[in-house]
C-alpha positions as CSV (number, residue, x, y, z in Angstrom):
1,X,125.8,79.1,-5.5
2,X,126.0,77.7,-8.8
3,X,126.8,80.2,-11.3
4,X,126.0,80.6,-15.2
5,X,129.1,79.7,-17.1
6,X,130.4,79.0,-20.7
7,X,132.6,76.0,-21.0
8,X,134.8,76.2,-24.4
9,X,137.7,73.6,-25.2
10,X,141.0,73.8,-25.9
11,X,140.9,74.0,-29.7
12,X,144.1,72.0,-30.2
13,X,145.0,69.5,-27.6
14,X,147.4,70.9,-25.2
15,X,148.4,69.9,-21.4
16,X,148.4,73.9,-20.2
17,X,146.2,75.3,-17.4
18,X,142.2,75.9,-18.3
19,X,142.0,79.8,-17.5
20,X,138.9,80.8,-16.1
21,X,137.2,84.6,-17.1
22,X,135.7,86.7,-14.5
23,X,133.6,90.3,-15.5
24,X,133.2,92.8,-14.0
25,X,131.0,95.2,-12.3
26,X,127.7,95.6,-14.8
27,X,128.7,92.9,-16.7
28,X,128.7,89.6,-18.4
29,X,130.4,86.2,-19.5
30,X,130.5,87.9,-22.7
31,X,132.6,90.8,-21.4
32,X,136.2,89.1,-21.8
33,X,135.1,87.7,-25.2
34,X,137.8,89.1,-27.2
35,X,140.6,87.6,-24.6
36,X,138.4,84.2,-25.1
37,X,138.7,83.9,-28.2
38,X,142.6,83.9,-28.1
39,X,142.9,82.2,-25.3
40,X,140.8,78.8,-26.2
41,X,143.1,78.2,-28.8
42,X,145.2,76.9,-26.4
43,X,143.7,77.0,-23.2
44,X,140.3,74.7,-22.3
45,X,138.2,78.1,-21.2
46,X,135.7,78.8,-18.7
47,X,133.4,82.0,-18.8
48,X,131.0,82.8,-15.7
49,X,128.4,85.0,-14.7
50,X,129.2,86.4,-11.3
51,X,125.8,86.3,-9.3
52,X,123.6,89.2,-9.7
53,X,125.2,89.6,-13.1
54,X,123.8,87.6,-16.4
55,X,122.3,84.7,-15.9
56,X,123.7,83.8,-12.5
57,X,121.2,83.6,-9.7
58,X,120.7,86.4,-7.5
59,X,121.3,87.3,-3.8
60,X,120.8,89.6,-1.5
61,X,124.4,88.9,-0.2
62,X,127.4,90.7,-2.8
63,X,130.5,90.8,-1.0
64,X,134.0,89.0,-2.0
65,X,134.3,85.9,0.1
66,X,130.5,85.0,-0.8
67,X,131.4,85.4,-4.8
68,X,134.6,84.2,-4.3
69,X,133.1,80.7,-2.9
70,X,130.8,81.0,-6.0
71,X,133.6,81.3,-8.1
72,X,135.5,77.5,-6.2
73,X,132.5,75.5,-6.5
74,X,131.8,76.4,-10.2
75,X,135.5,74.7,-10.4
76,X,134.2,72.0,-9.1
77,X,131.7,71.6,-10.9
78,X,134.0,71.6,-13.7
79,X,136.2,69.7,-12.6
80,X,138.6,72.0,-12.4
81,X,141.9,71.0,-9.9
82,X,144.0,74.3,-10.6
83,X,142.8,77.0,-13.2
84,X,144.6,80.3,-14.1
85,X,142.1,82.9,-13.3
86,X,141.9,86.0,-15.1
87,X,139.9,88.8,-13.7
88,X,138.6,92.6,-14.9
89,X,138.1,94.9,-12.2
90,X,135.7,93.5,-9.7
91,X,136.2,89.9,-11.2
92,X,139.6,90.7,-10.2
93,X,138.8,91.5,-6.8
94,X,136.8,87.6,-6.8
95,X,139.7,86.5,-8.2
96,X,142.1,87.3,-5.4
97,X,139.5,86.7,-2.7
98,X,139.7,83.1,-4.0
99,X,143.6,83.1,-2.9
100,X,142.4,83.5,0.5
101,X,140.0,80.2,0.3
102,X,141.5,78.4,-2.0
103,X,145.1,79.1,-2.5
104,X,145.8,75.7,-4.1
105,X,143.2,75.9,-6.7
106,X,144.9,78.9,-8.6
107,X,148.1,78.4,-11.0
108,X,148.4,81.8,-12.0
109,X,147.1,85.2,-11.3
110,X,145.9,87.8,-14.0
111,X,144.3,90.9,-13.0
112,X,143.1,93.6,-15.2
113,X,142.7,97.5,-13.9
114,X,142.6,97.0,-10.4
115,X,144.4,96.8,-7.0
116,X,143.5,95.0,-4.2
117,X,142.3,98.2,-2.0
118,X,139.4,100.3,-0.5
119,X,139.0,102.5,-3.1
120,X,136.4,104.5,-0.9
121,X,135.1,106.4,-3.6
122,X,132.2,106.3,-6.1
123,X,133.1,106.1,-9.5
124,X,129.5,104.8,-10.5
125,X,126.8,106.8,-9.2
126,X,125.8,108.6,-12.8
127,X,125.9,105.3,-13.8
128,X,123.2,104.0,-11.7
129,X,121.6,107.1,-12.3
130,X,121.1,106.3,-15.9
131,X,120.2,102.8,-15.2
132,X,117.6,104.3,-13.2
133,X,116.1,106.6,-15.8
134,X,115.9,103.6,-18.0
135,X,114.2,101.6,-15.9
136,X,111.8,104.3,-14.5
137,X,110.8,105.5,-18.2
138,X,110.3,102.2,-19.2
139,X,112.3,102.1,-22.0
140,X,112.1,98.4,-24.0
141,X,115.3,99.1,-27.1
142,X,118.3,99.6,-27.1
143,X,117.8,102.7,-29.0
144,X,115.3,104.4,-26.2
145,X,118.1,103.3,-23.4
146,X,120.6,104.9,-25.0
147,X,119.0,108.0,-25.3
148,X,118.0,108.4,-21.9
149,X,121.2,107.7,-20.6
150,X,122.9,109.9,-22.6
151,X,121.6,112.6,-20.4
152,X,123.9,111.1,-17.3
153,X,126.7,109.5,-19.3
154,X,128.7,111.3,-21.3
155,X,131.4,108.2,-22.7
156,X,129.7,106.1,-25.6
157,X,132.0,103.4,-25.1
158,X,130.4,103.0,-21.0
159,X,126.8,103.4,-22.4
160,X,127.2,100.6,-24.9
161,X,129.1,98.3,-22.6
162,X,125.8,98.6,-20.2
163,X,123.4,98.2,-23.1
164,X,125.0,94.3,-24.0
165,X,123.1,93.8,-20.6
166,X,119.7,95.0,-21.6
167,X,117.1,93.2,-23.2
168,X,113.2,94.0,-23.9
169,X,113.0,96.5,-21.2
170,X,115.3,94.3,-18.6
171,X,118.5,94.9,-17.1
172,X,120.9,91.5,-16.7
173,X,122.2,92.4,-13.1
174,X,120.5,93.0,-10.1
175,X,120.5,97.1,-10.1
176,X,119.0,97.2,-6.2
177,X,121.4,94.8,-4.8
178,X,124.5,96.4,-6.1
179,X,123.2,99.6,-5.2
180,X,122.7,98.4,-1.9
181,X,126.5,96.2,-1.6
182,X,127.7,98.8,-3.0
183,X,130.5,99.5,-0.5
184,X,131.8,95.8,-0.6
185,X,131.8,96.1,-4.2
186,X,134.4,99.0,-4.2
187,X,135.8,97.9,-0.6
188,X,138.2,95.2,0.5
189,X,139.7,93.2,3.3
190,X,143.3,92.3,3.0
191,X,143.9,88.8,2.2
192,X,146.8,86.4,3.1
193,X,149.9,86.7,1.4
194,X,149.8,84.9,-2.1
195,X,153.2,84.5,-3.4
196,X,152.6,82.8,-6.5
197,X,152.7,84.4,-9.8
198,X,150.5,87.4,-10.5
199,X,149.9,90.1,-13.1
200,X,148.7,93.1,-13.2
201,X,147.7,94.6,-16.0
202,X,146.6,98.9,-15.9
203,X,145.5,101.0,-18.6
204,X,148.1,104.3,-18.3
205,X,144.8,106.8,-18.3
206,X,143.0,104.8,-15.4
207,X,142.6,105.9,-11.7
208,X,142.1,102.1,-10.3
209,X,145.7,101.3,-10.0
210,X,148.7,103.9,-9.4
211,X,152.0,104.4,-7.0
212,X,149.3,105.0,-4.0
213,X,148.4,100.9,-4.1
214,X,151.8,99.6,-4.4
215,X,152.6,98.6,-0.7
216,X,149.2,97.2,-0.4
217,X,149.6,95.4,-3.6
218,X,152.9,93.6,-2.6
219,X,152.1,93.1,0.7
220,X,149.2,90.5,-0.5
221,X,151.2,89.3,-3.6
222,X,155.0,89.7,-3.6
223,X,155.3,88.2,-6.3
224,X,153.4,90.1,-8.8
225,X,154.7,92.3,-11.8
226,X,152.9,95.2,-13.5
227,X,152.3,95.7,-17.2
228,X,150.8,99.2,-18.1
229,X,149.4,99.7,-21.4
230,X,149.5,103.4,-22.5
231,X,147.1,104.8,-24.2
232,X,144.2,102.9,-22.1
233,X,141.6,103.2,-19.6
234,X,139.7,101.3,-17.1
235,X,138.2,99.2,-20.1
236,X,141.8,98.4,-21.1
237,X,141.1,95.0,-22.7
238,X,138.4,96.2,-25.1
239,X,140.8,99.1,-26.0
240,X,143.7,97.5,-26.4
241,X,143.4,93.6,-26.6
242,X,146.5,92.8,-28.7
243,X,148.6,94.4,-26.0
244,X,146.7,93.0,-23.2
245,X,146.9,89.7,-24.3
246,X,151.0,89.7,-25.2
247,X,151.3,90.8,-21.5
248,X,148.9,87.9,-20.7
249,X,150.6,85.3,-23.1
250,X,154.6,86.3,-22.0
251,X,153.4,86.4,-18.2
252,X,151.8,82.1,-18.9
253,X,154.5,81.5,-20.9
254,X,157.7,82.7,-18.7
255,X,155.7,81.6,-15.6
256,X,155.5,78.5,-16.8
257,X,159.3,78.0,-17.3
258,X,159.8,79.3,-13.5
């Protein structure tokens, strides 16, 4: 499938690895913006809409090998050889699915609040919910959204992130379809070994990644290291980007010297 993206060069030349974004659940290209703009200084930059999400196409099919294949032909398309892929949450999960199809393809691993596990639990039903209300009240601002999801969502900070992907009455991403994946979405199948260089990143206040995940963790990538950021939550990056992105920047740079 060929997805939306947002190409951005490197704005001074360098010879380093593009790094390709991936969103998550609910959300955009834009998401990762405040890593994006850091990174493209140095780092030719690719941003995508995951299907169902943005501008991508959409599909009745949402699981990780189908948006994972999604993911390696927009690399092609790009002409991307190798890229560093950086993912949030179920961009994450994409970008570790890719390590089962396309091992080769990926220089270096960064993934931001989450494991690769079955969570087999349902963080998001109020957020449906609300999503829901909107929709069935036929709400066309921002303003009447927010208001009606109030009433199921009690953290500002999740309410606005969903309201970047509304517009005139719309939502960006395909609210039946990831109700109905909705178990691949929080699901997963172990992948093969990956023994390159991985990251991952955890807020210190979130539930996705924690002592319970670490023999399924290593067992798919031995060689990954944790950074935890205190002080954060699920949306880690937006909370605290400066220390999200010296994890990211030390992890390129000392990887690169391995």
């Amino acid at each position: 499938m060929k997805l939306n993206a947002r190409l951005q060069t490197a704005q001074q030349s360098t010879s380093n690895s593009p790094v390709v974004l991936i969103h998550g659940l609910f959300g955009s290209l834009d998401n990762l913006g405040v890593l994006a703009r850091d990174l493209g200084q140095d780092h030719t930059l690719l941003q995508i809409d995951l299907r169902n999400h943005g501008q991508s196409p959409r599909s009745d099919e949402m699981n990780y090998p189908a948006m994972a294949q999604d993911v390696l032909e927009t690399l092609d398309e790009y002409g991307f050889e190798k890229a560093i892929i950086v993912g949030h949450s179920m961009g994450g999960k994409v970008a570790m699915a890719l390590t089962a199809i396309a091992p080769e393809r990926i220089d270096k691993l960064v993934l931001i609040d989450i494991a690769p596990v079955d969570y087999r639990v349902r963080r998001h039903d109020e957020i449906f919910a609300a999503i829901n209300a909107v929709s069935h009240a036929g709400a066309k601002t921002r303003q009447q959204a927010a208001a009606l999801m109030r009433e199921h969502i009690k953290e500002e900070g999740v309410i606005q992130f969903l309201l970047k992907s509304f517009a005139e009455g719309d939502w960006k991403f395909n609210v039946p379809v990831l109700w109905k994946e909705y178990e691949n979405i929080v699901g997963w199948q172990n992948v093969p070994a990956w023994e390159h260089p991985a990251l991952f990143i955890r807020g210190g206040d979130s539930p996705y990644v924690d002592e319970t995940h670490r023999d399924a963790l290593l067992a798919q990538f031995p060689g990954a290291r944790a950074h935890v950021v205190a002080g954060a939550g699920h949306w880690v990056h937006a909370e605290k980007p400066e220390a999200v992105l010296r994890a990211i920047h030390r992890f390129i740079d000392e990887s690169s010297l391995n």
